[in-house]
C-alpha positions in Angstrom: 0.0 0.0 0.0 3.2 2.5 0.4 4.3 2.0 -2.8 1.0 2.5 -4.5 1.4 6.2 -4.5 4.4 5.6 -6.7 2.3 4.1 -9.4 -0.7 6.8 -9.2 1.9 9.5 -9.2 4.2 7.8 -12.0 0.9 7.5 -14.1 0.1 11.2 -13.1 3.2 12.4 -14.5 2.8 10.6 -17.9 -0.4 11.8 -18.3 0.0 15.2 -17.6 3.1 15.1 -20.0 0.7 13.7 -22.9 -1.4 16.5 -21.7 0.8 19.0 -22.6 2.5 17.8 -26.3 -1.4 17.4 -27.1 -1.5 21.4 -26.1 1.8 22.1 -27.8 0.9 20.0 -30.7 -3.0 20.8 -30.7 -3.4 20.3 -34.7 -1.7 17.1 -34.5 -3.5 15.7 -31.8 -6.5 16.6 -33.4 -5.7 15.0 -36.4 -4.4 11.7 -34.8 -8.3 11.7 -32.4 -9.6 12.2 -36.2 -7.9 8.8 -37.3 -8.8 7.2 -33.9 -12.4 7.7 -34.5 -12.5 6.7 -38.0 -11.1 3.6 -37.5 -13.0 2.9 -34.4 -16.3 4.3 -36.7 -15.4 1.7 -38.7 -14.7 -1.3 -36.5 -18.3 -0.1 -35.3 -19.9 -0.5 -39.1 -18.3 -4.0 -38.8 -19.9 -4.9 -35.6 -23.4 -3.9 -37.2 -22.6 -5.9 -40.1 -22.1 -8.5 -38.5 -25.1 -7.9 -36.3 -27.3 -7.9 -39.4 -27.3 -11.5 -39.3 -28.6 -12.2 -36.1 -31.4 -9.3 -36.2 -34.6 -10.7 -35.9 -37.1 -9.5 -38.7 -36.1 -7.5 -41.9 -36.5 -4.1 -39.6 -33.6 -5.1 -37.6 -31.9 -6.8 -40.4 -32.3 -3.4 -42.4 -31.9 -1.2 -39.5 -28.6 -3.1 -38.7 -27.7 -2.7 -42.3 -27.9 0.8 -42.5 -25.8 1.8 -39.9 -23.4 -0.2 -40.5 -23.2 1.2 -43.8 -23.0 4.4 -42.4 -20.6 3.8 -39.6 -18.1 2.4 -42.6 -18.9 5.2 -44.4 -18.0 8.2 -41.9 -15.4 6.1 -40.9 -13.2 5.7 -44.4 -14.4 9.3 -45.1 -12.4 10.4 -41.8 -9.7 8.0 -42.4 -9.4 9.2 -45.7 -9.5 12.8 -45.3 -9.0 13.3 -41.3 -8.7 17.2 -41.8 -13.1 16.9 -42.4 -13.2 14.6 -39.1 -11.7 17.3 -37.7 -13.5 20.1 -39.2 -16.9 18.1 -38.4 -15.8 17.0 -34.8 -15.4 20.6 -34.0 -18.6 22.0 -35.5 -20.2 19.5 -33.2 -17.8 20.5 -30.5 -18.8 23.9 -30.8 -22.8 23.1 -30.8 -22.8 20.8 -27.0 -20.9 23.5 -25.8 -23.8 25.9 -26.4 -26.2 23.4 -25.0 -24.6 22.8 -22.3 -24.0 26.3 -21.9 -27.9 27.1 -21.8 -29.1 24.1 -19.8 -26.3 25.2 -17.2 -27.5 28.6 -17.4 -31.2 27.6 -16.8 -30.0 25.0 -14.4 -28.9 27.8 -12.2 -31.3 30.0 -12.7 -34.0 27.5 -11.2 -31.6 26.6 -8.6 -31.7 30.6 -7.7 -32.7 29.8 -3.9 -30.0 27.6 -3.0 -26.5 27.9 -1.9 -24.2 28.2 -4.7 -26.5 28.6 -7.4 -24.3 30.6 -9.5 -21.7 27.9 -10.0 -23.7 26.5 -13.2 -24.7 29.5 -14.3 -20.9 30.2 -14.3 -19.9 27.3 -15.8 -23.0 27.8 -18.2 -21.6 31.2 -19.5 -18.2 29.8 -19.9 -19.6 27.1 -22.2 -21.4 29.1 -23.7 -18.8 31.4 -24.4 -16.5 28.5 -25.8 -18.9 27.3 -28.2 -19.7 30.7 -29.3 -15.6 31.3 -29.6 -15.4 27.9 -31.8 -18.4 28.9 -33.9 -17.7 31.9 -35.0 -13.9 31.2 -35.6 -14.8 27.8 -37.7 -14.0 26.2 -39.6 -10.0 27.5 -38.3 -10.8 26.5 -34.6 -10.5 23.2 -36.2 -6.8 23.5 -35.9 -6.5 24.2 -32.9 -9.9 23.1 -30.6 -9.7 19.9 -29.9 -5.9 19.1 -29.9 -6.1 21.9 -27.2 -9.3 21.1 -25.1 -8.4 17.2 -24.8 -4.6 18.5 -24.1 -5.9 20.6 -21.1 -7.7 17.5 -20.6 -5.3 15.2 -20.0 -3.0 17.6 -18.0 -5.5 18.4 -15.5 -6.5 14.9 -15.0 -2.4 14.4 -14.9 -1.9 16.8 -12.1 -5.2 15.4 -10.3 -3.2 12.1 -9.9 -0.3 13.5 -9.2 -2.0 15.2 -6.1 -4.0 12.9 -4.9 -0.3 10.4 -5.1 0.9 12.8 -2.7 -2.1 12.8 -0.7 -1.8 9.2 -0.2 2.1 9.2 0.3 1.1 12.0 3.5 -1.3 9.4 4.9 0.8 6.4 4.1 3.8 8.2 5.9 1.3 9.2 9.0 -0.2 6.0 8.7 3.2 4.4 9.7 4.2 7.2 11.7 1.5 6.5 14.1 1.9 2.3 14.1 5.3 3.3 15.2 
């Protein structure tokens, strides 16, 4: 159990150093998450084919059919030509940012008699704001938008392992302290 800080902390570290080339390499990063989901896009399209065959009825047979043909599909297309993946993924990107935005927003607002009921209106705005940012600026935030966000990602995940490593090497270390 005293060593398992190590590991967290180890783990941490890597992280939060992928966490940072993704934000120093944001197009990159993009591009490679663009691969990553056209290949997994069309691993998926193969699942469904497969699938077809044990649908029961013609509905499901068809139903299965069809998205597997278009799981292949968007998945080649992004393979082929990750820079769309990319240019897509952030349109998207942009749009849940400014639903989140406003359901944060209104979540607050209803929440108006509580403690803390600004924290999601907050969080709303700066959503909001985000998607706003990514909209407007597209289809060029696709260079930089989600190398960036899943880099900032990663490094605060990172440095969230990394403290609570030290967190558990404190109570390890009092822990021993005080069977002493």
């Amino acid at each position: 159990m005293a060593t398992t800080w190590r590991y967290l902390a180890a783990v941490g570290l890597l992280i939060s150093l992928l966490g940072v080339v993704a934000i120093v390499a944001p197009l990159v990063t993009g591009l490679a998450l663009s691969a990553l989901l056209g290949a997994l896009l069309v691993v998926s399209g193969v699942s469904h084919g497969v699938h077809v065959f044990s649908a029961r009825g013609w509905i499901g047979a068809l139903s299965q059919g069809l998205l597997a043909l278009l799981y292949v599909v968007g998945g080649i297309v992004t393979l082929v030509n990750p820079v769309l993946g990319l240019t897509t993924l952030t349109l998207v990107l942009a749009v849940v940012f400014v639903f989140n935005g406003v359901l944060e927003i209104l979540m607050g607002l209803r929440l108006r008699s509580r403690p803390n009921w600004w924290w999601p209106i907050a969080s709303g705005v700066l959503a909001l704001a985000v998607g706003v940012l990514l909209w407007i600026g597209w289809p060029s935030t696709a260079e930089w938008a989600i190398g960036l966000l899943f880099g900032v990602n990663l490094l605060s995940s990172g440095l969230s392992m990394v403290f609570l490593a030290l967190n558990g090497r404190r109570a390890a270390r009092d822990g021993s302290a005080i069977g002493t």
